[in-house]
C-alpha positions in Angstrom: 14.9 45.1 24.6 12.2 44.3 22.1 11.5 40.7 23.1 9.0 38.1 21.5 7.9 34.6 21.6 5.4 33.0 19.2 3.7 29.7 20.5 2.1 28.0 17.5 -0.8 25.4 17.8 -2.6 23.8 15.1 -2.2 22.5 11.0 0.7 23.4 9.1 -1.1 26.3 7.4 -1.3 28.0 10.7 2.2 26.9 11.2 3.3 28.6 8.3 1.3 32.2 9.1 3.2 32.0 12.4 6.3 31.6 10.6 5.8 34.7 8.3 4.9 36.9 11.6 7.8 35.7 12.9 9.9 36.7 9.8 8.3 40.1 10.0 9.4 40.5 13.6 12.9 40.1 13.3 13.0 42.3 10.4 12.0 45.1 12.6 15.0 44.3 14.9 12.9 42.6 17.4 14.7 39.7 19.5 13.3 36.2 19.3 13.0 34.9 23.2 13.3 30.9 23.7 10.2 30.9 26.3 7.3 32.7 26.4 8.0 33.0 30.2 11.0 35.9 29.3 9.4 37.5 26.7 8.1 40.9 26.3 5.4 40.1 23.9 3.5 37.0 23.3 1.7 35.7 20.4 -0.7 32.5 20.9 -1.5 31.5 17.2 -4.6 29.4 18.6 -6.3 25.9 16.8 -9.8 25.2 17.3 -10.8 22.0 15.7 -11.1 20.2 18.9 -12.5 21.1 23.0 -8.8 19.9 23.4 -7.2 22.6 21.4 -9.1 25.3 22.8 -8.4 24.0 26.0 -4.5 23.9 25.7 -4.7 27.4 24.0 -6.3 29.0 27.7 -3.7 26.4 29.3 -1.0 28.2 27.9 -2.5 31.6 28.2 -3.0 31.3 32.3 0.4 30.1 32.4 1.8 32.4 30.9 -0.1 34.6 32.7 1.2 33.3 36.3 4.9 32.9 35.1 5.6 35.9 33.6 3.2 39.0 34.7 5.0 41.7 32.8 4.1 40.0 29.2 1.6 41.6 26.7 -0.2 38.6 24.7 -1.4 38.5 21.7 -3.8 36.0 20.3 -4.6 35.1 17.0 -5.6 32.0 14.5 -8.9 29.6 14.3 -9.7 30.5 18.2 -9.8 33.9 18.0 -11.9 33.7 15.3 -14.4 31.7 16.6 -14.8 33.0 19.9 -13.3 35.9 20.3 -15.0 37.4 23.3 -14.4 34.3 25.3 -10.8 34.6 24.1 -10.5 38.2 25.4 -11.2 37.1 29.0 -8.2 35.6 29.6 -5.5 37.0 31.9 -3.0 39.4 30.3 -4.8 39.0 26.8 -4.0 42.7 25.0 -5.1 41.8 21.7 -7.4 39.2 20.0 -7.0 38.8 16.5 -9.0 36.7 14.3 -8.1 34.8 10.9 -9.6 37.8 9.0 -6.9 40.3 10.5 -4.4 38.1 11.1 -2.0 39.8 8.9 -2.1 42.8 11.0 -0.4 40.7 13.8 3.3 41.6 13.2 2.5 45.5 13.9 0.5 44.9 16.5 3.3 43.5 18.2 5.4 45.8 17.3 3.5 48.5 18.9 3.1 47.1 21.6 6.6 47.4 22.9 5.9 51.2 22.5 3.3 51.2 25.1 3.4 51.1 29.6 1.8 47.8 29.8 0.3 49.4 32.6 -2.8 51.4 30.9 -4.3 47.9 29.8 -7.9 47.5 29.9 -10.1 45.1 28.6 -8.8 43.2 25.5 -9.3 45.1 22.1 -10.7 42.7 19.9 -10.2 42.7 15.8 -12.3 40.0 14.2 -15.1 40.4 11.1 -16.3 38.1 9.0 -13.7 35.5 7.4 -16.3 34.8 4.2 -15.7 38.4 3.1 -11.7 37.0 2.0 -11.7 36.4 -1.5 -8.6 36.0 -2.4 -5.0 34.7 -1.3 -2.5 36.4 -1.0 1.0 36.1 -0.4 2.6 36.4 3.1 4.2 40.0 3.4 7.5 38.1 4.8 9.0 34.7 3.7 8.8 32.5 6.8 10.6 29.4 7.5 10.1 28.6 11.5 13.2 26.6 11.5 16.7 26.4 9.5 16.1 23.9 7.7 12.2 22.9 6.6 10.3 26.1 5.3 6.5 25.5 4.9 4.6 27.9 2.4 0.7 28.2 2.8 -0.5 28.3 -0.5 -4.1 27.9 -0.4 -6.6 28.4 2.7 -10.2 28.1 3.6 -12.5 25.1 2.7 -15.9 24.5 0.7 -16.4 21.1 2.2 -19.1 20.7 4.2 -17.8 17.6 6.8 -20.7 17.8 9.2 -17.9 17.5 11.9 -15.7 20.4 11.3 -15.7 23.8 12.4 -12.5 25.0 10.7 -14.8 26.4 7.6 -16.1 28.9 9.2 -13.2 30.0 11.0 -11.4 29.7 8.0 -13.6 31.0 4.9 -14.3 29.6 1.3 -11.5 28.3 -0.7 -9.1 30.6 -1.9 -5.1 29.6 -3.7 -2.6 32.3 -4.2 -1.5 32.5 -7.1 0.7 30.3 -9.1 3.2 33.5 -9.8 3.4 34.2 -5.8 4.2 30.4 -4.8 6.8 30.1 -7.1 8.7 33.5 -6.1 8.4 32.2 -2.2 9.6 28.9 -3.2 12.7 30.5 -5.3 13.0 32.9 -2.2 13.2 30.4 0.6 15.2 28.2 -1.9 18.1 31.1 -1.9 18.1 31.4 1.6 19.2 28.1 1.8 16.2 25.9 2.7 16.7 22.0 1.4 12.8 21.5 2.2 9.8 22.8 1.2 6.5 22.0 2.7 3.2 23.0 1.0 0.7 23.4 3.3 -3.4 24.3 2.8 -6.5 23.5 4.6 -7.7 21.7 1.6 -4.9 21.7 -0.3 -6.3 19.3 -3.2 -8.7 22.2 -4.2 -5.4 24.6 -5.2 -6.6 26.7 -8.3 -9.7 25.9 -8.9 -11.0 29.8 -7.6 -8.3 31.2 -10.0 -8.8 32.6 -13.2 -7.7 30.5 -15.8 -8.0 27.6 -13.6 -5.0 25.5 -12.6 -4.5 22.0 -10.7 -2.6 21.4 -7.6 -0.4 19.0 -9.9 -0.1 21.7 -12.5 1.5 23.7 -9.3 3.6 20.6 -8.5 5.0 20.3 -12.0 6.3 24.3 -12.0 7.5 23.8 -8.5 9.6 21.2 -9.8 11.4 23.2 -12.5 12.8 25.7 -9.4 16.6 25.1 -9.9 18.2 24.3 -6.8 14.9 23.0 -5.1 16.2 20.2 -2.7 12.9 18.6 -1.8 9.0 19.3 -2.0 7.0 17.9 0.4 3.2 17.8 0.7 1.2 17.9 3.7 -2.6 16.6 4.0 -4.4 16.2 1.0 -7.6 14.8 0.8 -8.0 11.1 -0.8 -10.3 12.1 -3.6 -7.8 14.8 -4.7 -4.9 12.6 -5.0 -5.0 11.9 -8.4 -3.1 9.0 -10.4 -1.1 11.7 -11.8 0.7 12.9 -8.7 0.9 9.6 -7.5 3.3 8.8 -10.5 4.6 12.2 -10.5 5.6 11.2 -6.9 6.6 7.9 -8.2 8.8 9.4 -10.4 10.1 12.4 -8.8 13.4 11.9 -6.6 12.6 15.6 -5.3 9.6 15.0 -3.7 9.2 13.8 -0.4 7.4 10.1 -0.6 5.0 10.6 2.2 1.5 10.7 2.1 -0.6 12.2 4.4 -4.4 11.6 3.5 -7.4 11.8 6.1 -9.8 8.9 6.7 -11.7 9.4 9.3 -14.2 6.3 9.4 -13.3 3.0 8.2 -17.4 2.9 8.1 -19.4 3.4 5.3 -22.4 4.7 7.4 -20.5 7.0 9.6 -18.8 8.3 6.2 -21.9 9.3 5.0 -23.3 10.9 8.5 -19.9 12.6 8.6 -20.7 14.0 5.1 -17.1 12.4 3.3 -17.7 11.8 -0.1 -15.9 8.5 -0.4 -16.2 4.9 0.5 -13.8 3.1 2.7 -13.3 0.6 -0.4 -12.3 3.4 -2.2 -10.0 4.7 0.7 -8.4 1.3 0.7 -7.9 1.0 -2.8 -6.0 4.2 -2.8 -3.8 3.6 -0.2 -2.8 0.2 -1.6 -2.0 1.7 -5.4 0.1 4.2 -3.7 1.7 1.3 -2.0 2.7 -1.1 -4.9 3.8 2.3 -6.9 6.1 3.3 -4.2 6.8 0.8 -2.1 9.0 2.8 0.8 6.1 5.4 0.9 5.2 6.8 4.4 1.5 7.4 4.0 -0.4 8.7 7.3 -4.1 9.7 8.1 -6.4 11.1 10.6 -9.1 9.1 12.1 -11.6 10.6 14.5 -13.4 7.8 16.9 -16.7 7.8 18.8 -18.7 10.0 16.3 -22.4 10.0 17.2 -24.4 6.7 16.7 -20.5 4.9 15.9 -21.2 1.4 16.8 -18.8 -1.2 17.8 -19.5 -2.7 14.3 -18.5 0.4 13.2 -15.5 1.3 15.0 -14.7 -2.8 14.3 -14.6 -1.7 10.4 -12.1 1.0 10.9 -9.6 -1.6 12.8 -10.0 -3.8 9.9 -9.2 -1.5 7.4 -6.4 0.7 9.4 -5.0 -3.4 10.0 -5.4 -4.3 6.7 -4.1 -0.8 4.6 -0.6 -0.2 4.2 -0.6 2.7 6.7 2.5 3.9 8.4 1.4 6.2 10.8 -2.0 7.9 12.2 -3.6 11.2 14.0 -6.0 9.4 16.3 -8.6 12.0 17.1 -11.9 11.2 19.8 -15.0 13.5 18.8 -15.6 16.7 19.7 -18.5 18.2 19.3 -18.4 21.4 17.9 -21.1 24.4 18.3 -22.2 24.8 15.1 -21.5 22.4 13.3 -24.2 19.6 12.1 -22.8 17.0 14.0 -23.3 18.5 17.4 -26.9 18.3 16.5 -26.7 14.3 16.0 -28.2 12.1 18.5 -26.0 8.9 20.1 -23.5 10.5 21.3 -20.8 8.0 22.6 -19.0 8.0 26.4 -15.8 9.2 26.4 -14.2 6.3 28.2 -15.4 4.2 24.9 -14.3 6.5 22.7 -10.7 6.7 24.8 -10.7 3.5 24.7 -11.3 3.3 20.6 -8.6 5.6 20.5 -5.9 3.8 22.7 -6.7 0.4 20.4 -5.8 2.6 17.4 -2.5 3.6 18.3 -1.6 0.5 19.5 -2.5 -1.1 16.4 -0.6 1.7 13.9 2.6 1.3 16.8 3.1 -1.9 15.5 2.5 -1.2 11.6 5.0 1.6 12.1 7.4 -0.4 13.6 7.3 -3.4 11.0 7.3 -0.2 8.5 10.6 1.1 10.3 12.0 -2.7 10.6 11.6 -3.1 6.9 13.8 0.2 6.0 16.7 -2.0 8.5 20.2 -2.0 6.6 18.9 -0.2 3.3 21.1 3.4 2.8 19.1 6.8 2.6 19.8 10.7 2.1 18.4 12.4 5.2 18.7 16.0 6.5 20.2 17.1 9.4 17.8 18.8 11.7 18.1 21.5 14.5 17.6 19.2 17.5 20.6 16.9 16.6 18.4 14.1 14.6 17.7 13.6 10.8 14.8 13.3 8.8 13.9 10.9 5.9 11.7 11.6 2.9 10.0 8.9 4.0 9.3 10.8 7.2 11.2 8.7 9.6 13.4 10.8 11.9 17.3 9.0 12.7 19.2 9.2 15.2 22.6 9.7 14.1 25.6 8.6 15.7 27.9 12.3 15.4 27.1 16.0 15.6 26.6 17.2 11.8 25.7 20.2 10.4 22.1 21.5 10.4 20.7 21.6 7.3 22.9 19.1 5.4 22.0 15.8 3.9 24.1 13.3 5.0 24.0 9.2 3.3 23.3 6.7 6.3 22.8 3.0 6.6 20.0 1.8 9.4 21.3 -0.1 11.9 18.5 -0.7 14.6 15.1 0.8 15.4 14.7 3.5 18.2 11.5 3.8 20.5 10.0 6.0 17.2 12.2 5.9 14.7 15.9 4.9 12.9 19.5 4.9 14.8 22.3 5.1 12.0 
């Protein structure tokens, strides 16, 4: 039997690649396995961004390695692009497949359940430069990754120049597909019967701005919205410069989109702001948050914050409690610094401990646990439309996930009242 697995790490966008090569699989007749430990084939669509990530990606791949002999793996995503030699020493690793081929991944696979696992040698390797992509296109196969949520990539690569970040040159310049191939995936997911959709990018706020005539990421929103049938559109990280007053109100406005907000900090610091290379100020940051806020007032607005960046004092990391304390923030990605080779940041003097920067960390998410539960205590007897998820629980457009008190159909919006808080979220 034709089996395969997919274990997906890293941002939405990657999310959403996975999804399509797993779309492309089970057109072929191929057989979905639960765990990686039965399958035939395995494909590790790998993150970089952090030590951590690349660390869980070889994690994975020794374990599978150990548990389940007879697999043929396949690895593809940010890792494999970076390092794809180091990649290709791994145990049972058949093919390494950076970003630039990645759309070669579903055949691979399929081949390989033509071939005697036996005649593997080293690790064939398929990886070129990522800056010779131009343009976007659209996945050959309609993903989804679930039966209810379906998340649509519609713009990759990044011309930012964070000095932090390693994910442009894993991931290329800036490229948006194009308005035309968005809406047929939207319309095609929608018909399949998908009540969400997620659009996802790696700088999503920069959508069609390399195409010819030029077009706006809220130009994109307002067609989206005109899809009949569209049940919800949600957004996923956007960058706080890009989020204009216009798709604030369009948000404001809209019952169809999602209200959730998911905009990157980083620094609560002006000096570490400017060292990181972020082109805003944290008064800026703070004043957006709050007009989002006062517009719509049950918005779930999240951010990532990275800790312990080189020369980051305690004054510093002080100013980014303040602010986090102080902002409307529902939630947070609490990420320690990880120096990157390559990037301009590795380069910086002062770098900080890791216990202090741990410890940084642990204060963060103690702090936002207790914004997100007066958050979650303040949405306490009020009704709301959620959807019915595959694990049993609900989801709000407000991203709080409910427990609800009977089995319902997946993919159905049901009306609830909250009743009392769970450990994370809403009990019905």
């Amino acid at each position: 039997m034709k089996t395969f697995h997919i274990s997906n790490f890293g941002c939405r966008a990657s999310q959403s690649e996975g999804a399509s090569i797993h779309q492309e699989l089970l057109d072929s007749n191929a057989v979905e396995s639960s765990s990686a430990y039965d399958a035939g084939v395995v494909i590790v669509n790998s993150c970089t961004v952090t030590d951590e990530a690349d660390r869980q990606v070889r994690q994975m791949i020794r374990r599978i390695a150990s548990r389940n002999p007879q697999a043929q793996i396949v690895v593809t995503g940010c890792y494999a692009q970076r390092a794809p030699e180091e990649v290709a020493q791994l145990p049972q690793v058949r093919y390494v497949v950076g970003n630039s081929h990645k759309p070669m991944v579903g055949q691979i696979a399929l081949g390989l359940f033509e071939q005697d696992f036996s005649t593997h040698g080293r690790a064939e390797i398929l990886c070129s430069s990522i800056f010779l992509e131009k343009e976007l296109h659209a996945a050959p196969h309609s993903g989804s990754g679930g039966r209810t949520r379906a998340v649509v990539k519609v713009q990759d690569g990044c011309n930012a120049n964070c000095s932090f970040c390693i994910i442009p040159s894993v991931r290329g310049r800036s490229r948006s597909m194009s308005p035309e191939s968005v809406l047929d995936e939207v319309r095609e997911l929608v018909s399949r019967g998908y009540k969400e959709v997620v659009f996802s990018g790696i700088h999503l706020g920069t959508y069609g701005r390399d195409i010819h005539p030029n077009t706006t990421f809220f130009d994109l929103l307002c067609e989206t919205l005109q899809i009949p049938h569209l049940e919800r559109l949600r957004l996923s990280s956007i960058e706080p410069l890009e989020v204009s007053p216009e798709i604030i109100e369009l948000m404001a406005g809209h019952s169809r989109i999602a209200r959730h907000f998911h905009i990157p900090l980083q620094s609560g610091s002006a000096g570490i702001l400017r060292a990181m290379r972020r082109p805003y100020t944290p008064e800026y940051y703070a004043g957006l948050v709050r007009s989002i806020r006062a517009r719509i007032p049950g918005a779930a607005i999240g951010a990532d914050v990275m800790v312990g960046f080189p020369g980051e004092s305690d004054d510093d990391f002080q100013a980014t409690y303040r602010l986090i304390e102080e902002s409307p923030l529902t939630y947070l990605h609490v990420f320690p610094f990880s120096s990157r080779p390559g990037t301009v940041a590795a380069t910086i003097p002062g770098h900080i401990p890791d216990h202090v920067a741990r410890f940084r960390a642990k204060s963060l998410r103690q702090l936002i646990a207790r914004k997100n539960e007066e958050f979650r205590r303040s949405m306490l007897g009020r009704e709301m439309e959620v959807l019915v998820l595959e694990d049993g629980s609900a989801l709000s457009d407000n991203f709080i996930r409910v427990e609800i008190p009977s089995a319902e159909p997946v993919n159905r919006w049901i009306r609830i009242r909250a009743n009392a808080l769970t450990e994370e979220g809403l009990q019905a």
